[in-house]
C-alpha positions in Angstrom: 7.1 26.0 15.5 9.7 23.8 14.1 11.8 24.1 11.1 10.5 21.3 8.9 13.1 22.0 6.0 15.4 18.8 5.0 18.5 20.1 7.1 16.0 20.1 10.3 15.0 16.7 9.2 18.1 15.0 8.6 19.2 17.1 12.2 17.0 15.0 13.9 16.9 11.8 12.6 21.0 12.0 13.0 20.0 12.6 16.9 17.4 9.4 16.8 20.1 7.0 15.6 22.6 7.9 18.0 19.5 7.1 20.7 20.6 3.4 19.7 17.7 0.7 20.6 14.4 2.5 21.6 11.6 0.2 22.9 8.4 0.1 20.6 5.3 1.4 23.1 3.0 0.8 20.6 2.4 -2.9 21.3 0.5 -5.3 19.1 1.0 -2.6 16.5 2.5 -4.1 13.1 3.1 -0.5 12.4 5.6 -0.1 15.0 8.3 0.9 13.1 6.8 3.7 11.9 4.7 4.9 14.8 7.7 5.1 17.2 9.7 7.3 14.4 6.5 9.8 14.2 6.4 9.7 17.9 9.7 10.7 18.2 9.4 13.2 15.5 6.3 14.4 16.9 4.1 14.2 14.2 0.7 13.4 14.8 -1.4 10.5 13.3 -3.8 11.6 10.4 -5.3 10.4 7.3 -4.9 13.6 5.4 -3.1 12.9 1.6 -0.7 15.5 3.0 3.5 14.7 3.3 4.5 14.1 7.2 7.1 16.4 7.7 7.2 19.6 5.7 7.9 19.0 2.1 9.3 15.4 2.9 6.6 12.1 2.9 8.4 9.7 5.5 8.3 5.9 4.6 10.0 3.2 7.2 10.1 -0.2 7.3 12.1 -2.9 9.4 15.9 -3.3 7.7 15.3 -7.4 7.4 11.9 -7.6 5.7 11.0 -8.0 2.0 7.5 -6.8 2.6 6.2 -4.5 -0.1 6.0 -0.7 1.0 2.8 0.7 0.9 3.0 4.1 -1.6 -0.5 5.5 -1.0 -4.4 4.5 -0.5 -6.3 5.2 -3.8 -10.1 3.7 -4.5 -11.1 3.3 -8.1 -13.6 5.0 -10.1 -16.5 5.1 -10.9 -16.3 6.5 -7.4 -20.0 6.3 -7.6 -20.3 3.1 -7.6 -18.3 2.6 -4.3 -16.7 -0.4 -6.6 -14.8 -2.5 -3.6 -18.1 -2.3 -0.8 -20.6 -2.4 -3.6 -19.3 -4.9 -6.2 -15.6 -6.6 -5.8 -17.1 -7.5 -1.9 -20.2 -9.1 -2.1 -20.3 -10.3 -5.4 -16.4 -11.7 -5.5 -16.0 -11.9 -2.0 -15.5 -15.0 -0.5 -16.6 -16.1 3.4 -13.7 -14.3 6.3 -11.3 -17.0 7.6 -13.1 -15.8 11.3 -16.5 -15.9 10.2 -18.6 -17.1 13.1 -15.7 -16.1 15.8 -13.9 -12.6 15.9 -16.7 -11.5 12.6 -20.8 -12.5 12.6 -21.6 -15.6 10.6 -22.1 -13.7 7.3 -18.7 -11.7 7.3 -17.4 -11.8 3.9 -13.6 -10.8 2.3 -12.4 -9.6 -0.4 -8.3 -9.3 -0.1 -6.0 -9.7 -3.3 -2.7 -8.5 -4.0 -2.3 -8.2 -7.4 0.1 -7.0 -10.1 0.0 -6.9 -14.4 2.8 -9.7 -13.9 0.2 -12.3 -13.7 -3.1 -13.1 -12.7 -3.7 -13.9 -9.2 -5.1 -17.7 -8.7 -8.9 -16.0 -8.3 -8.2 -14.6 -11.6 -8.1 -11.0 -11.3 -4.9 -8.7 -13.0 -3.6 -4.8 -13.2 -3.9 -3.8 -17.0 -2.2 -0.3 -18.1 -3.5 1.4 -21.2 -1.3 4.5 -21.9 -3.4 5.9 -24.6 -6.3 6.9 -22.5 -3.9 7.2 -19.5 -5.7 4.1 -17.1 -4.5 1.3 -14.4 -6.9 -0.9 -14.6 -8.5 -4.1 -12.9 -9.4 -7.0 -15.3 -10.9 -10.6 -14.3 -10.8 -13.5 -16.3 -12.5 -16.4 -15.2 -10.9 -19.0 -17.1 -7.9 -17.9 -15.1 -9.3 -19.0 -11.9 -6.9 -22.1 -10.2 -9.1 -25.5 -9.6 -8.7 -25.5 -5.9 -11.3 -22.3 -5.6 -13.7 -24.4 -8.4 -16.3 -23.8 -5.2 -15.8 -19.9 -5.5 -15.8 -19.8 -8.7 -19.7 -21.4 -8.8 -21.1 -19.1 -6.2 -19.8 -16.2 -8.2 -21.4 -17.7 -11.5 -24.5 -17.6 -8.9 -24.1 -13.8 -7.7 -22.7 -12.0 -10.7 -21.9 -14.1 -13.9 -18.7 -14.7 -14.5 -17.9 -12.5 -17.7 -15.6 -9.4 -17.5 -15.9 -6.9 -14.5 -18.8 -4.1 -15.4 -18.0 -1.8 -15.2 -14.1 -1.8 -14.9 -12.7 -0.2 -12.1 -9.4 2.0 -12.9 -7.8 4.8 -11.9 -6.5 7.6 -14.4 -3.0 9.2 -14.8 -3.6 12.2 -14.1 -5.4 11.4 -10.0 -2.6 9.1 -9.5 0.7 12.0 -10.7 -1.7 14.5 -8.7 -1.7 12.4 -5.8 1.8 11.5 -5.9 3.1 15.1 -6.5 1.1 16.0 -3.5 2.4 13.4 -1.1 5.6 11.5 -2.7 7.6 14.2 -4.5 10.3 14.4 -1.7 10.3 11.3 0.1 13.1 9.7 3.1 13.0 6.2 3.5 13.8 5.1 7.2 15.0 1.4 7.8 14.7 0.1 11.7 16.7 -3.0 12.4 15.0 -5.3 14.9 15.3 -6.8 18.2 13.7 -8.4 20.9 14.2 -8.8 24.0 11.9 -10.3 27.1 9.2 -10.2 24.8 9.8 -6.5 24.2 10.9 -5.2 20.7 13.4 -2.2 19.9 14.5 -0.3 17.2 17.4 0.9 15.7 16.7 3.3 13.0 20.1 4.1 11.3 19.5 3.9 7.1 18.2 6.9 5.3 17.4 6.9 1.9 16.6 10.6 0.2 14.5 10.5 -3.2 13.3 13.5 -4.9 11.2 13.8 -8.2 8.8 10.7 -8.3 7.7 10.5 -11.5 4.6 9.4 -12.8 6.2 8.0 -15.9 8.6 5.9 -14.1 5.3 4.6 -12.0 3.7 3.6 -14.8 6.1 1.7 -16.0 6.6 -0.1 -12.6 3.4 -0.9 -12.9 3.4 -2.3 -16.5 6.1 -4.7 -14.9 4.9 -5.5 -12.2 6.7 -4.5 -9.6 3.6 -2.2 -8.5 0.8 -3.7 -6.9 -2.7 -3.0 -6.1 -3.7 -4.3 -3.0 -7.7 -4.6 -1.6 -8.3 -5.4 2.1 -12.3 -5.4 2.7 -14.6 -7.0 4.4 -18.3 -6.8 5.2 -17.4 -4.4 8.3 -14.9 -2.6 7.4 -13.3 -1.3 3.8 -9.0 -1.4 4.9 -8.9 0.8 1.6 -7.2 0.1 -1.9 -3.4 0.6 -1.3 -0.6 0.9 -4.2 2.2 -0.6 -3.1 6.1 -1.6 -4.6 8.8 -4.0 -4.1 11.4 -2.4 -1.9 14.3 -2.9 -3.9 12.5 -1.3 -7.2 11.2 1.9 -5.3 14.3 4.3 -6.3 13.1 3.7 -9.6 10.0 6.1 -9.1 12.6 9.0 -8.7 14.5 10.5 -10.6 17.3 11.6 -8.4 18.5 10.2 -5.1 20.3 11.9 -2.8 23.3 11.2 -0.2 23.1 11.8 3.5 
């Protein structure tokens, strides 16, 4: 069995960055960057809430991008009410760019990144309310931008187009318990990039220790909007509801950074 302490970890990853380029053999993969690192780590693909490595969550992404990092998959309650596949879909969804092609005719899509900075042009928002500990979704109709005026009539048709019933959130205390449980201890891993003959290779050589995420701090990320909620459905297939952050805000969740 191998030691999966930090030391081991950092061990390791020292030995992977003086590998130089390695060549990504998971192709058509936009999770590249990340599969190659937990191939060579030898950690196996799952779905389980669970940190990668030990103690340590390990999050990479390529050195040149400005794409937000995805935290952690979370669906809102009423979990009963299977709120994204049952209500957000069908009755906010809109027809899939590749309806009729890659999907059947009737393939519809819901997928909005969204943040309490603003509301998004379909006119949906994160809320916070601290005193009964929620993150919240909210939709306003008289938010909605002109150019989906069409959209905006066939959800008048389907559902109304008052407030969101009932409103789907997620509570403090599921998100710090998710987020102890995964995110505590967490290295950050940034690739730079090449390609060559149509083939692309990595360098991984930045590491990034955090320790401590706290949910306080993540709250207040997501009161300004640097935290986003992110839905990816469509009629075949829920992607899941994904909490994601700006990469240049996410030492902000901790409350201690260390050197490597």
């Amino acid at each position: 069995m191998v030691s999966r302490d930090l030391n081991n970890l950092i061990h390791r990853l020292s030995e992977i960055k003086d590998l130089g380029w390695i060549e990504n053999k998971r192709y058509g993969n936009q999770g590249g960057v990340g599969n190659t690192l937990e191939d060579l780590l030898e950690i196996s693909e799952n779905n389980l809430q669970l940190p990668d490595f030990g103690e340590w969550e390990i999050k990479s992404q390529r050195a040149e991008t400005s794409s937000l990092l995805t935290l952690f998959h979370s669906e809102p309650k009423p979990r009963n009410a299977r709120f994204v596949p049952k209500i957000l879909l069908p009755k906010y969804g809109w027809p899939h760019q590749e309806a009729g092609t890659t999907y059947p005719d009737y393939e519809m899509s819901f997928r909005q990144t969204i943040s309490a900075s603003s509301y998004s042009d379909r006119g949906f928002t994160v809320g916070v309310d601290r005193e009964n500990e929620k993150i919240f979704i909210t939709f306003d109709s008289g938010k909605i931008a002109s150019h989906h005026d069409h959209w905006k009539n066939s959800v008048a048709d389907r559902i109304g187009l008052s407030e969101l019933n009932p409103i789907p959130f997620w509570d403090f205390h599921d998100i710090e318990s998710k987020i102890s449980a995964k995110l505590k201890n967490t290295l950050y891993v940034k690739a730079t990039t090449k390609r060559e003959n149509g083939i692309e290779y990595y360098h991984y050589e930045h590491f990034e220790v955090y320790t401590g995420l706290d949910i306080d701090n993540f709250v207040s990320l997501v009161e300004e909007g640097q935290v986003y909620i992110d839905f990816d459905a469509r009629t075949g297939h829920n992607h899941g509801t994904k909490f994601r952050v700006r990469p240049a805000y996410k030492n902000r969740l901790y409350n201690e950074q260390l050197e490597i």
